[in-house]
N, C-alpha and C positions, 0 to 999 in steps of 0.2 A: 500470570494473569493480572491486569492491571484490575484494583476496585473501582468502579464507579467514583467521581470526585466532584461535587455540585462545587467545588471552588472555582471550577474552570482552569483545573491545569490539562494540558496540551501533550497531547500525545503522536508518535510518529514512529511506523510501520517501516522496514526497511525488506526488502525483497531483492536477494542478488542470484541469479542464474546466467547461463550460459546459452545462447538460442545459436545454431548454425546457420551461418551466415549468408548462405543459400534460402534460407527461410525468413531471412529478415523484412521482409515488405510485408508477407504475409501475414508475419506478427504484428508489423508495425500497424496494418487494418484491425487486428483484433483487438491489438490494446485500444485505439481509437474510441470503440465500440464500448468495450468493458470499464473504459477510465468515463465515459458519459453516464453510462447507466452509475457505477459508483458514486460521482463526484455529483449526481442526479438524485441523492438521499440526504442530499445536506451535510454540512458539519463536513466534510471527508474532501480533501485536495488531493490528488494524484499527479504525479511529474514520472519521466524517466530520463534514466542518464544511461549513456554508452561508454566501455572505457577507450578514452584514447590508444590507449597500450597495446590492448585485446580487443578486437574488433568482434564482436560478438559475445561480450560480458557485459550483462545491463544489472543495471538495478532503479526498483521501483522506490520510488519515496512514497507513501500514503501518509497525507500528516491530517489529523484531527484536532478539530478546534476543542475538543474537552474529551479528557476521559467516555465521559458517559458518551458520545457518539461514539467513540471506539469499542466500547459494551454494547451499545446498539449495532454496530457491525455486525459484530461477533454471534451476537444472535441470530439477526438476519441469514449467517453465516452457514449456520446449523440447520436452518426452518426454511432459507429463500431457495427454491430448485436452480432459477440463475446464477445467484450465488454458487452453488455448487458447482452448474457448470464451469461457470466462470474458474474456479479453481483448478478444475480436472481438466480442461482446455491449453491454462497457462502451462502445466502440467505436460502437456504433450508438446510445448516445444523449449522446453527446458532440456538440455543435454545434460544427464546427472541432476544431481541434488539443489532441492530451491534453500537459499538460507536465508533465515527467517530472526529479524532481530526487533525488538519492542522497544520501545523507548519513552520516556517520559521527561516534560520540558524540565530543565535544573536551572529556577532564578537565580541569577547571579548578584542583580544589585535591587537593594530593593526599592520596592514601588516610591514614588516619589511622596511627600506629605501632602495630605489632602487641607 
């Protein structure tokens, strides 16, 4: 679990599963839906990629503008009933297991002098 960071470091959600590729349009309406209502609480960007390779292997990017909106998710996550759905939905067109990876931004150079 990432702490809360009022510094404003950036944090980014990664989501890979497997949708059958008969159900792809279907999904591709829901995500529509669910990446509005998400990206519709602020702080939170959603994208998806498909693999070239595997036709039918997506992953989601959710990148957050600060820690603290990614705790505010998370919260949300546990208390919001849509939320929930949201989860248990993606859930039913996942074929096997969703993998679930957290991330946090790593400055590489630093800030310029003010």
């Amino acid at each position: 679990m990432f702490e809360p960071d009022d510094g404003g470091r950036r944090a980014l959600v990664t989501l890979t599963y497997r949708v059958d590729v008969a159900r792809r349009e279907e999904f591709l309406v829901f995500l529509r839906e669910t990446f509005e209502f998400l990206e519709g609480q602020g702080g939170v960007h959603v994208s998806l990629y498909e693999s070239v390779d595997e036709p039918g292997l997506f992953q989601e990017v959710i990148f957050y503008d600060t820690v603290s909106a990614y705790a505010s998710d998370q919260v949300r996550l546990g208390r919001d009933p849509t939320m929930k759905a949201i989860v248990d939905r993606r859930g039913s067109f996942a074929d096997g297991k969703v993998e679930t990876r957290r991330l946090l931004w790593v400055e590489v150079f630093p800030p310029p002098p003010r």
